[in-house]
C-alpha positions as CSV (number, residue, x, y, z in Angstrom):
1,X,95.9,104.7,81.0
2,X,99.3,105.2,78.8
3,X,101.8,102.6,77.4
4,X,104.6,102.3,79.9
5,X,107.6,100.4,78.7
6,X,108.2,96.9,80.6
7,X,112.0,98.1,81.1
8,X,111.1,101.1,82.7
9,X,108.5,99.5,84.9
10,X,110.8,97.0,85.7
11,X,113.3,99.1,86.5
12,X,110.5,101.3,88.5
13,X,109.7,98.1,91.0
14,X,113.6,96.8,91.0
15,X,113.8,99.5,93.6
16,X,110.6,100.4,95.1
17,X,106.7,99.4,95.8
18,X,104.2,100.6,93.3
19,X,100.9,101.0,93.6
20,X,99.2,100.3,90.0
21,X,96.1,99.9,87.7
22,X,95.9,97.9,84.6
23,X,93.4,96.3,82.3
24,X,93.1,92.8,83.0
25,X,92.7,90.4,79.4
26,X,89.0,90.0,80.3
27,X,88.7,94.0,80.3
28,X,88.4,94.5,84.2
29,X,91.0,97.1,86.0
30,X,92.7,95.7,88.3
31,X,94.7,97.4,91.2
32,X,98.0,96.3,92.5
33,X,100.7,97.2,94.9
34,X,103.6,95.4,93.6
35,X,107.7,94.8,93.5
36,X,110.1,93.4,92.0
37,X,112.8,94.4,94.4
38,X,115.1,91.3,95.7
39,X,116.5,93.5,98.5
40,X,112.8,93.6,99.8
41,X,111.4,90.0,99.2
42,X,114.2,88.1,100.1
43,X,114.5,89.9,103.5
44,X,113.3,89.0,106.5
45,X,110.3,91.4,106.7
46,X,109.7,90.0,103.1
47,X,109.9,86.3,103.5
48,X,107.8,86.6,107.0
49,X,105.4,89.2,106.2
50,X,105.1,89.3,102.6
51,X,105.0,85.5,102.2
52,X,108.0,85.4,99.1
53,X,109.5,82.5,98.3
54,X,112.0,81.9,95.8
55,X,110.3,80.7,92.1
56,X,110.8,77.1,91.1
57,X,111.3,76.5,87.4
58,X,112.0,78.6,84.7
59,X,110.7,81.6,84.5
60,X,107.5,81.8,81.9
61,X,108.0,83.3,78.5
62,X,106.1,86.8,77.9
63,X,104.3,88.1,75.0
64,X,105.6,91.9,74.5
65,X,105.0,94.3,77.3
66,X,103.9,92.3,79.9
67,X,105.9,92.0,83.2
68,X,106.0,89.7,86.0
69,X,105.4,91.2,89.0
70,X,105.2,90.1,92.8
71,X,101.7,91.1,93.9
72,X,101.8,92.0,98.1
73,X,98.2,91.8,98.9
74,X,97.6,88.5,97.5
75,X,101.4,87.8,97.8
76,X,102.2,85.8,94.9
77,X,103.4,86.2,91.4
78,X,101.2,87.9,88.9
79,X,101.5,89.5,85.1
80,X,101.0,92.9,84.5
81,X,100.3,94.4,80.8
82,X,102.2,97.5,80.4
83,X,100.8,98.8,77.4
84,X,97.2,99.3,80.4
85,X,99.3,100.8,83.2
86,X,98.8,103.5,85.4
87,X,101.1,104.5,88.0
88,X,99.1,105.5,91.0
89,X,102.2,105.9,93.5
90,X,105.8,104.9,93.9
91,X,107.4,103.8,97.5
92,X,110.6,103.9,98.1
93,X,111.7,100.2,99.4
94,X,113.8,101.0,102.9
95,X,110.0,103.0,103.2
96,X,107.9,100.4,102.5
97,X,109.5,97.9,104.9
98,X,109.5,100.6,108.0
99,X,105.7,100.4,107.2
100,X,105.3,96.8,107.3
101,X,107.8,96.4,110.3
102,X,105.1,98.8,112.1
103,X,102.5,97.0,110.7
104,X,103.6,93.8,111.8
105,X,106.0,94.2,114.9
């Protein structure tokens, strides 16, 4: 696993679907395929397939280098530590919702 930077993972999943690894706090990996792309969740394949709904409240304050993400499979918000993170692939966002339109329709 090697430190990625929060802005350039966040920059990474502004435009596409990643599929990731990190450690958790308790130790455990964890895998995630995950976004951060408003073009994506706040369509309509993302709002009916994806579950996304807008976040109420403020938005939580980080420690350094972790990231809020939107996790797909469990389809909710989740925290990522970027200092743990491995990039297993990267999707391109018009890709990934041609997959779930398939998928789904």
């Amino acid at each position: 696993m090697a430190f990625i930077s929060p802005e350039t993972l966040d920059s990474m999943l502004l435009a596409n679907v990643v599929d990731l690894s990190f450690v958790k706090k308790d130790g455990s990996i964890r895998n995630m395929t995950c976004t951060k792309s408003y073009e994506l969740l706040s369509s309509f394949e993302g709002r009916s397939f994806l579950k996304y709904q807008e976040p109420k409240g403020n938005p939580r304050n980080l420690p350094p280098g972790m990231l809020t993400v939107w996790d797909i499979d469990s389809q909710g918000f989740r925290t990522v530590n970027c200092e743990t993170v491995d990039i297993l692939s990267v999707i391109p966002v018009e890709n990934f919702r041609k997959m779930l339109v398939e998928k789904f329709v």
